[in-house]
N, C-alpha and C positions, 0 to 999 in steps of 0.2 A: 118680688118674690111671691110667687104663689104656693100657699099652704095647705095641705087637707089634714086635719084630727082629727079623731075620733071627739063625739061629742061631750065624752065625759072627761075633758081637755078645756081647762078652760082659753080663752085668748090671752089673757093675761099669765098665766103659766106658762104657755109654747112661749112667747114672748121672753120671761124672763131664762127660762131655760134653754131656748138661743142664744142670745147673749153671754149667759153665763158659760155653755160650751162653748161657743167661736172667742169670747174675749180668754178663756186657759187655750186655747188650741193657737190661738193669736200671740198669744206670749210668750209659747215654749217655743215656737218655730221663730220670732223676732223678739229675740231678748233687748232688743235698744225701745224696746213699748216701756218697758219697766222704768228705765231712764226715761223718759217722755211723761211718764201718768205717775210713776212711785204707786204710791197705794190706789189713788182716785182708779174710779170705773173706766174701762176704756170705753165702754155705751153711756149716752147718756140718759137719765131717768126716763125718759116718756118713750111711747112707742105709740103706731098708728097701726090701729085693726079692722078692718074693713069685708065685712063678707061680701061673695059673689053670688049671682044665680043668673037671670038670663042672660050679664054681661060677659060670664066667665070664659065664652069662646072670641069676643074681643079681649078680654085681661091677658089670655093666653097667649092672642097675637101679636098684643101689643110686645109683649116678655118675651117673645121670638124675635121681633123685629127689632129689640135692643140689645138683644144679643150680636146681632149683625152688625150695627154702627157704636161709631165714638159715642161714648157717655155726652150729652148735651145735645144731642143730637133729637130736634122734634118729629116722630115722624107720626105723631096722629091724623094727620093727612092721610097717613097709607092705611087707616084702620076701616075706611068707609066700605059699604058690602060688594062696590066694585072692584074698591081695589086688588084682591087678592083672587080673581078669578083667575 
């Protein structure tokens, strides 16, 4: 998932207020989460934040290119500056 916020945003805020909306929007649409977690978090504590700058139009393509195939699927093969000519 690539993110942009405003910089008076910290990473750790977008982070938890992710979560916090997708895990209530996760559980009103599939009520058997509730039976599955009860109370506990449906995220779990940690999260990874990472900026981009000059890689951000590989991050981009990579995130295109996994939109196309199965989850599990390697394709940073196709990320080289030939491949997408």
């Amino acid at each position: 998932m690539l993110l942009e916020f405003p910089p008076k945003y910290s990473g750790a805020t977008v982070a938890q207020e992710l979560k916090s909306v997708s895990s209530a929007h996760l559980r009103k649409k599939f009520k058997f989460i509730d039976k599955i977690y009860s109370h506990s978090g449906l995220w779990s504590d940690g999260y990874f934040i990472s900026t981009v700058g000059l890689n951000e139009d590989n991050i981009r393509l990579y995130i295109d290119k996994q939109n196309k195939y199965d989850i599990g699927v390697d394709v940073t093969s196709e990320l080289s500056p030939d491949s997408h000519e």
